[in-house]
VMD Tcl script that draws the C-alpha trace (Angstrom):
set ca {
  {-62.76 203.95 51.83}
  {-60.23 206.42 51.61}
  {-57.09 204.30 53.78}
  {-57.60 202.07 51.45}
  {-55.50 203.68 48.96}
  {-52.83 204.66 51.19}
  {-49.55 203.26 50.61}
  {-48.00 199.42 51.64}
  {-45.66 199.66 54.43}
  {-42.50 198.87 54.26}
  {-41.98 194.82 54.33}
  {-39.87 192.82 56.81}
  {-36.61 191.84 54.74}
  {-35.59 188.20 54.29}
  {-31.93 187.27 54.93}
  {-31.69 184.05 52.64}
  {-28.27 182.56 53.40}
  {-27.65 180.71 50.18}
  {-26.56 182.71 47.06}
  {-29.05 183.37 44.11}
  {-26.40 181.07 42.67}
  {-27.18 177.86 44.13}
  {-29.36 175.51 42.81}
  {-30.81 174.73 46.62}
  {-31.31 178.61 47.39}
  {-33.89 179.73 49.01}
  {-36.21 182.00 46.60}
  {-38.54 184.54 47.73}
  {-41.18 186.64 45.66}
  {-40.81 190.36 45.76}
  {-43.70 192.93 44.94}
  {-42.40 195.89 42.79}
  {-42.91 199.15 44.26}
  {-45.62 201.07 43.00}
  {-43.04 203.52 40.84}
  {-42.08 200.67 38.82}
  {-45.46 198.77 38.50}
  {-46.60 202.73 36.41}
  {-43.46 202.06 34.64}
  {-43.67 198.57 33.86}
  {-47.21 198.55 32.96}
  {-46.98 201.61 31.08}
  {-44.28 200.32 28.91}
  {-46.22 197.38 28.24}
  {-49.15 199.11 26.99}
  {-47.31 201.44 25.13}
  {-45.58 199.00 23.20}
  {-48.42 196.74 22.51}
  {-51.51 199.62 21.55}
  {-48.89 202.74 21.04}
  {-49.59 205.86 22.62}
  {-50.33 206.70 26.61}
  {-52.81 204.53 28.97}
  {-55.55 207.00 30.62}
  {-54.29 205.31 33.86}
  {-52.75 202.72 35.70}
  {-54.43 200.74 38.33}
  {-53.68 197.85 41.07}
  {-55.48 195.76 43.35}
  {-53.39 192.79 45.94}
  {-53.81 189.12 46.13}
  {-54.82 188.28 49.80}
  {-53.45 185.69 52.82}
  {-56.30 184.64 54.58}
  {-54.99 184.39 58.78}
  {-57.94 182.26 59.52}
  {-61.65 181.14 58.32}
  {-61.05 179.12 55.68}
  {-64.47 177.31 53.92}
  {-66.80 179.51 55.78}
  {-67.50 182.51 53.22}
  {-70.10 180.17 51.72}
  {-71.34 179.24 54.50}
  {-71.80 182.42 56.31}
  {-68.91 181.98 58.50}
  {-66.68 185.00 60.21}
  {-62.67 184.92 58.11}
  {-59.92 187.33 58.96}
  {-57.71 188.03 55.61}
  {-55.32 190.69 54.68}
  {-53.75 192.00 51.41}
  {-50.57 191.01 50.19}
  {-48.16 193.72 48.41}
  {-47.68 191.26 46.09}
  {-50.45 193.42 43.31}
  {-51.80 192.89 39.41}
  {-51.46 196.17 38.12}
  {-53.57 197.35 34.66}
  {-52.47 200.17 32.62}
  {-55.92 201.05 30.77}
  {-57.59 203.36 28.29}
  {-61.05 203.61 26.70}
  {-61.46 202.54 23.32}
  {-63.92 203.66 20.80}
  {-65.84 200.34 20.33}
  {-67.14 197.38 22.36}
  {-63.84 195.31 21.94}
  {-61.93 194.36 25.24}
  {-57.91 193.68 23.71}
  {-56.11 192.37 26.65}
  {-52.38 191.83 26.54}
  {-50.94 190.22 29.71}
  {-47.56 189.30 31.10}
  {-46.80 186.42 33.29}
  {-46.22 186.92 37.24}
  {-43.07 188.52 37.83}
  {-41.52 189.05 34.29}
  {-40.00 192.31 33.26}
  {-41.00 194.60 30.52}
  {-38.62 195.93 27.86}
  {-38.29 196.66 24.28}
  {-39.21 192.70 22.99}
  {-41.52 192.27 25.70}
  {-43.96 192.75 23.11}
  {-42.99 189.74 20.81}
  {-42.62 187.80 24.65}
  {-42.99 184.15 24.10}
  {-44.98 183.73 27.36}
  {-47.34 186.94 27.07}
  {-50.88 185.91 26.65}
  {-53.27 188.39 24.04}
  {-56.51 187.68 23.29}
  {-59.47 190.29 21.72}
  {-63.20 189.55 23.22}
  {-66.30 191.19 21.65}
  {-68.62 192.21 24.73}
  {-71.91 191.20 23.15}
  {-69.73 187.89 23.07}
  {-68.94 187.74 27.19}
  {-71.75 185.76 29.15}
  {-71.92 182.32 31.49}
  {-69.05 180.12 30.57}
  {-67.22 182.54 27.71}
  {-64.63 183.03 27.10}
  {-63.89 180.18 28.93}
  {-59.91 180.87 29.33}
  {-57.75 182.88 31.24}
  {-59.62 185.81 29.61}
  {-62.68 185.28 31.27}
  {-61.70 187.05 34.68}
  {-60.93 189.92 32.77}
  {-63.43 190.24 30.16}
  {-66.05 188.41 32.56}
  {-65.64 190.50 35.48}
  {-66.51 194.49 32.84}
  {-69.92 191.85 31.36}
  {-70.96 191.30 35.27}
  {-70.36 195.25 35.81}
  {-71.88 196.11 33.33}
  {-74.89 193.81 34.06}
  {-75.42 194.90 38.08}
  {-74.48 198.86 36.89}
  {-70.84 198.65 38.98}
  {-69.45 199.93 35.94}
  {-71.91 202.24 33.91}
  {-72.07 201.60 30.23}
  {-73.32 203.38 27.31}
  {-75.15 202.41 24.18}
  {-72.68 204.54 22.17}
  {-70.76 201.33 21.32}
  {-67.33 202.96 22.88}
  {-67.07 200.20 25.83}
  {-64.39 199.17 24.83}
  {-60.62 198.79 26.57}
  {-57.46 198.18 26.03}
  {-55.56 196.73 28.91}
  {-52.08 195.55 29.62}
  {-51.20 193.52 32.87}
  {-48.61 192.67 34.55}
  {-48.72 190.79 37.97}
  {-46.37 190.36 41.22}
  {-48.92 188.03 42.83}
  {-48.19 184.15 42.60}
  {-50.54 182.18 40.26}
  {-52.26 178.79 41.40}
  {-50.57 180.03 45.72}
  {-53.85 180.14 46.96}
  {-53.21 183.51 47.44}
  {-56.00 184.99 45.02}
  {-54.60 186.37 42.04}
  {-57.77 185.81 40.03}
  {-58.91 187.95 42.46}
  {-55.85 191.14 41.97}
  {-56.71 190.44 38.48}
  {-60.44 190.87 38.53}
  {-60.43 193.94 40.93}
  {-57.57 195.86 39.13}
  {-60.13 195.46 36.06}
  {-62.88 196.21 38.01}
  {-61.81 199.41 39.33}
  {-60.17 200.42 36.42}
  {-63.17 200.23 34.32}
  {-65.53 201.81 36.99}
  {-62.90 204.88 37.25}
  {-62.59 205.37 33.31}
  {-66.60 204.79 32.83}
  {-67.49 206.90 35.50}
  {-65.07 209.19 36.42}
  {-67.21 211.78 38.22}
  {-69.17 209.15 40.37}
  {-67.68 208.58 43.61}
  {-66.67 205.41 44.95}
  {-68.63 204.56 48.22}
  {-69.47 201.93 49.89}
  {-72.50 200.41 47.29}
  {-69.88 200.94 44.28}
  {-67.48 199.07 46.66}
  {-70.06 196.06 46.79}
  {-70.99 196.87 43.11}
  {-67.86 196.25 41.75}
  {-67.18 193.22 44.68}
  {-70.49 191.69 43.13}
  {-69.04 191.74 39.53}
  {-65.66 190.30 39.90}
  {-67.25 187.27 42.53}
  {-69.94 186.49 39.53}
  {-67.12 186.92 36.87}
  {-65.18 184.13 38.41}
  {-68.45 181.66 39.32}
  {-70.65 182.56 36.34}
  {-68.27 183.26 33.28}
  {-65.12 181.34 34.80}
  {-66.93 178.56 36.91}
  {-64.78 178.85 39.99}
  {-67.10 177.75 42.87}
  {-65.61 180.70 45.39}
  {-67.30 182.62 48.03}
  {-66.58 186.05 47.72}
  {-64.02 186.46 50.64}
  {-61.32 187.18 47.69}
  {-62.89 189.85 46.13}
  {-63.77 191.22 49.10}
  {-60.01 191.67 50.84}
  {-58.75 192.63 47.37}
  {-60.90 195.85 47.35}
  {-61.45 196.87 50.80}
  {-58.13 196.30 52.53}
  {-56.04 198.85 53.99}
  {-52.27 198.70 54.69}
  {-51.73 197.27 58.48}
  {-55.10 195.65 59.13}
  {-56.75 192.65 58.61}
  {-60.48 192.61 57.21}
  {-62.97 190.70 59.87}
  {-66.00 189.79 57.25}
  {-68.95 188.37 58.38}
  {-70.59 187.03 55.60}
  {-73.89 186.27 57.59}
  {-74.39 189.55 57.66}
  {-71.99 191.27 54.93}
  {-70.23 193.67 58.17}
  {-66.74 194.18 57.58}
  {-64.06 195.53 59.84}
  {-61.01 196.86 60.14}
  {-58.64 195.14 62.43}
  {-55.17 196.44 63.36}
  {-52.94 193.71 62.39}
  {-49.40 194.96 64.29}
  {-47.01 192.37 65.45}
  {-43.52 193.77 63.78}
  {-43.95 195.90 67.24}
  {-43.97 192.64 69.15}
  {-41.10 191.12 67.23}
  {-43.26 189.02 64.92}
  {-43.83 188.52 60.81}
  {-46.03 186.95 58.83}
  {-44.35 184.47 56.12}
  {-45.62 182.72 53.58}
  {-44.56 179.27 51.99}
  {-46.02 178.56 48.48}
  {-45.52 175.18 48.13}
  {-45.97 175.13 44.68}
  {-47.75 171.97 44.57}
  {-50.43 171.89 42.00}
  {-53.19 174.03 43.04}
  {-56.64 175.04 40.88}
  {-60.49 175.32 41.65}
  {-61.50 173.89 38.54}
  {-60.96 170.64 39.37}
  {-64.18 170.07 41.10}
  {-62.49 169.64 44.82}
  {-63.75 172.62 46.11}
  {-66.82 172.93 44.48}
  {-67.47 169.04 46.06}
  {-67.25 170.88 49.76}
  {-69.01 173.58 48.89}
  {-71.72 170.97 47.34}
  {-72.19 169.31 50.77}
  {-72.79 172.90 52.58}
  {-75.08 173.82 49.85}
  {-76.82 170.99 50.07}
  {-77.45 170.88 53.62}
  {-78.51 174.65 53.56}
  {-80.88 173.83 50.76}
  {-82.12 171.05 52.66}
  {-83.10 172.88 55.83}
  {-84.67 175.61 53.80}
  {-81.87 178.43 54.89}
  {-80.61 181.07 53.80}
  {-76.64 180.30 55.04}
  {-75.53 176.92 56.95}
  {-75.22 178.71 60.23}
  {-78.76 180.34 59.90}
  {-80.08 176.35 60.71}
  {-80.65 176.10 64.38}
  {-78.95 172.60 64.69}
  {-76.21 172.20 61.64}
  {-75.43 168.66 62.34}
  {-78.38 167.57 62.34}
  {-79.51 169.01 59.17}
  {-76.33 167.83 57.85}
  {-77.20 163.93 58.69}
  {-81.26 164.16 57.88}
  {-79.21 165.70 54.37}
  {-77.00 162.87 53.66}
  {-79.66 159.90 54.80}
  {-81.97 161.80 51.89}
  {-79.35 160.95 49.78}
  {-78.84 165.38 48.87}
  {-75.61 166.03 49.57}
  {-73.15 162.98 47.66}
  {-71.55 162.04 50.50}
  {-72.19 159.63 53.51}
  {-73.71 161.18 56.81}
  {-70.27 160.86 58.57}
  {-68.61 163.10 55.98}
  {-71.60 165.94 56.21}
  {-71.09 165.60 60.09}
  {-67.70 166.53 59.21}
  {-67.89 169.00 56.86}
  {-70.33 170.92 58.50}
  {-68.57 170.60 61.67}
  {-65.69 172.39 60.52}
  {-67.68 175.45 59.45}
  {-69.13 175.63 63.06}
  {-65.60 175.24 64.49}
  {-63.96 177.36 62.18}
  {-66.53 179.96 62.54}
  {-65.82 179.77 66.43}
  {-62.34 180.02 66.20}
  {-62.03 182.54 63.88}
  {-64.35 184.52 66.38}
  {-62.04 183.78 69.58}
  {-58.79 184.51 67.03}
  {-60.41 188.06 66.01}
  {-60.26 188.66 70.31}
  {-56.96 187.47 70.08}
  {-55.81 190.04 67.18}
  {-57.29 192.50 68.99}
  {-55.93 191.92 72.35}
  {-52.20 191.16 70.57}
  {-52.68 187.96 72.39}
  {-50.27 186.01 69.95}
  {-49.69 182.95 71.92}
  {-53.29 182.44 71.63}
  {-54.10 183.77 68.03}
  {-50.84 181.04 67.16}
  {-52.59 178.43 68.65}
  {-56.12 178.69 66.43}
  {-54.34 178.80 63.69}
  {-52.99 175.37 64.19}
  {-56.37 174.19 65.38}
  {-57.69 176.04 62.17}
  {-55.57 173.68 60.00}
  {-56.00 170.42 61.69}
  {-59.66 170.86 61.10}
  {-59.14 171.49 57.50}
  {-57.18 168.91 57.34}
  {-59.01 166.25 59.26}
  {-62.43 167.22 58.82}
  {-62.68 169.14 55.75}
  {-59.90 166.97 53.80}
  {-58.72 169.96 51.96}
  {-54.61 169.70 53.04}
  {-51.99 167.89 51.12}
  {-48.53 166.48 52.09}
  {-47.00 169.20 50.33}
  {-48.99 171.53 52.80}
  {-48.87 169.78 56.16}
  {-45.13 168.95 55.32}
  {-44.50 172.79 55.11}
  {-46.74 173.66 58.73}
  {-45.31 171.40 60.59}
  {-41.43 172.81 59.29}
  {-42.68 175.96 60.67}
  {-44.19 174.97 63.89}
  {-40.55 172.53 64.52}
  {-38.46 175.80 63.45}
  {-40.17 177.99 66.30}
  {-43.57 179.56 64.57}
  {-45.74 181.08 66.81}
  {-49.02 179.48 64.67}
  {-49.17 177.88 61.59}
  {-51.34 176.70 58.88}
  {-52.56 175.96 55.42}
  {-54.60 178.89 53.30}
  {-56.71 179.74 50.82}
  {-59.22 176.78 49.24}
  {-56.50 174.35 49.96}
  {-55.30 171.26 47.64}
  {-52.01 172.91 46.99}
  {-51.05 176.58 47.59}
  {-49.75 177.84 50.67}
  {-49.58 178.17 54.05}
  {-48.54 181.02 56.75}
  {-46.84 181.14 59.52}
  {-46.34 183.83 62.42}
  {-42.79 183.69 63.56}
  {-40.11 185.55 65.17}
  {-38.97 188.27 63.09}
  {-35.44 186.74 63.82}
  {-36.51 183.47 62.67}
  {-37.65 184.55 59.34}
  {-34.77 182.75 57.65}
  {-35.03 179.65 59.82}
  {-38.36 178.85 59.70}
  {-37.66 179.29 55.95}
  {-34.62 176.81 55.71}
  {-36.23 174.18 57.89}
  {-39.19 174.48 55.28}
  {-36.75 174.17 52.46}
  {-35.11 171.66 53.67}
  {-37.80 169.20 54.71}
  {-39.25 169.48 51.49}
  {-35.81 168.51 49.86}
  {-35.62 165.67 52.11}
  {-39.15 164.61 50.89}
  {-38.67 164.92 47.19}
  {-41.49 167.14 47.30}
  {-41.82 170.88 44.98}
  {-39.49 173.34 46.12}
  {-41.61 176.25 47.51}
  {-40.96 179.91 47.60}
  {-41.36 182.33 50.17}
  {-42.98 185.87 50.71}
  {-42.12 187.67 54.24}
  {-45.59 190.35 55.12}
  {-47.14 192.72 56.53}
  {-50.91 193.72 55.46}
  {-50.65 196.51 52.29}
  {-52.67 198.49 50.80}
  {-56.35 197.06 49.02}
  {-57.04 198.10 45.49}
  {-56.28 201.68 44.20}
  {-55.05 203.60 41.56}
  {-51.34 204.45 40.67}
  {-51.57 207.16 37.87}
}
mol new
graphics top color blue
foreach p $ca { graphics top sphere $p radius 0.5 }
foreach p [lrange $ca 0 end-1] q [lrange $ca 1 end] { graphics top cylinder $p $q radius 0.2 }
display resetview
């Protein structure tokens, strides 16, 4: 576990060829180096609780490349981390109060950040945290220490000194698609492990201790129907490789993710269309796979010997809430995706880009067609790319809104980028904003 807390690479640089001036610029989301997350955290705590935070800690938001709607499913997805990180400056307290202050994605500290219009506080009792409270924003904080304290990821003591204080700030997008509940959860999560335990060393059960915790924070207390492939690239990434998780079997690997060598990038679009998983959209897919599993008497969807048909005998029982032609679908996307995210793993490994480019689009017309989980904000912004010269393209993340990512010419960065822009213009759709990667670091501490 030790690479990874080695440091992000440096990223490939956008050239944006309108000025910040401009109402139609181009905008693109930095991540703050790790110098001035300790700085900016640190000043936020200081000025909110007085005094010094025992430490600050970080953990990344995540792109998935491809596997999308198959961690539930126990499907194969290939993610990495972003650079884009939550960062938590922490320190113990002397009673069993969690007093979060937090700042909103991207803002600055300074000397009235702490009378900040936008900065969210909020003071949660732990005998208080449980299934459904606190039922805000709060609850992938103060949920994810009540689910590690619950499974013993983070030891507790019956001293009543449980307590934290914790100030966030965050470089990774909100509602993208691109996991911040996740940065937010695992920066908490390993913050509160490290302070509880200090001495205890953090192998590879504390890994899935701690991964445990933050994924039943977000179903339990939160009631965000995800999988666990979040939590999972947030706190075992390492900078320049992709994760391969099987979640049939719980193996993950490392994956060297190089194309700047070969001339290539990864960027992102955020299309900042609307984008949550509380709206009941993704837990309706996730209902049919259940279902079907359930039905069949297995333990994942791809343990049943013949999917499809367990999907249709599903639906004609009237389980699953949706006709048999939509199981057929649904549950033929997980047996695609699973497929292609197999062949596209090959493809990483084997730099085969052309080929890796070319699953990717696959990946999102299957999302699209057969799992229904695109938008026009979404499949405006992949086919940009693909027109503008992308190698692959597609939509990521749970889908209804967020983003998508492309692999293009490291010459094209900009292009691909303007033709994205400007079909979105043309369409009266959201303006998005752009992030140009490589895979960083996974969750670590700073200070």
């Amino acid at each position: 576990m030790t690479d990874s807390h080695a440091e992000p690479k440096d990223q490939p640089q956008p050239n944006p060829s309108h000025t910040p001036h401009d109402p139609e610029a181009i905008r693109w989301t930095e991540a703050r180096s790790d110098q001035q997350l300790i700085a900016d955290a640190t000043t936020l705590f200081t000025e909110t609780f007085g005094g010094k935070p025992d430490g600050v800690w970080a953990a990344p938001g995540r792109v998935n490349l491809i596997g999308d709607h198959v961690d539930y499913a126990g499907g194969v997805s290939i993610p990495f981390a972003l650079p884009h990180v939550t960062a938590v400056a922490a320190r113990r307290r002397t009673d069993d109060t969690i007093s979060i202050v937090s700042l909103p994605p991207g803002a600055a500290t300074g000397t009235d950040d702490v009378t900040h219009p936008e900065a969210l506080r909020t003071t949660v009792a732990l005998a208080g945290i449980g299934p459904g409270h606190p039922a805000d924003w709060s609850g992938y904080v103060a949920g994810t220490i009540w689910a590690g304290h619950q499974n013993g990821a983070i030891p507790s003591s019956d001293q009543q000194d449980n307590g934290l204080d914790l100030a966030i700030i965050s470089d990774a997008p909100l509602g993208s698609g691109l996991s911040s509940s996740a940065a937010l959860e695992c920066s908490v999560a390993l913050a509160a492990r490290e302070l509880a335990a200090p001495e205890q060393p953090l192998d590879q059960a504390a890994y899935q201790l701690l991964i445990d915790a933050a994924i039943r924070a977000e179903n339990d207390v939160v009631g965000a129907s995800t999988g666990g492939l979040d939590q999972r690239s947030s706190l075992l990434a390492t900078a320049g490789h992709a994760l391969a998780i099987d979640f049939r079997t719980n193996v993950v690997n490392q994956v060297a993710c190089d194309v700047e060598s070969d001339g290539l990038a990864f960027l992102v679009a955020d299309t900042n269309a609307p984008h949550s998983l509380l709206d009941g959209q993704y837990a309706s897919r996730r209902g049919v796979i259940d279902a079907v599993t359930a039905h069949a008497g297995a333990s994942t969807l791809l343990d049943i010997e013949d999917p499809l048909a367990a999907a249709t005998s599903c639906a004609d029982a009237d389980e699953s809430a949706v006709t048999p032609e939509v199981a057929h679908m649904r549950v033929q996307h997980v047996i695609d995706e699973t497929a292609r995210t197999l062949r596209a793993q090959d493809a990483l490994n084997s730099k085969n880009w052309k080929e890796f480019g070319r699953l990717m689009n696959e990946s999102h017309e299957s999302l699209r067609d057969l799992y229904d989980v695109s938008t026009p904000e979404l499949n405006s912004a992949r086919d940009a790319a693909l027109d503008a010269g992308a190698v692959g393209a597609r939509m990521t993340g749970g889908g209804f809104g967020g983003s998508i990512i492309a692999l293009v010419p490291t010459d094209r960065i900009t292009a691909v980028a303007q033709e994205i822009h400007q079909r979105t213009v043309d369409k009266k759709l959201p303006n998005p904003t752009f992030l140009a990667i490589t895979p960083a670091a996974g969750a670590r501490r700073l200070v």
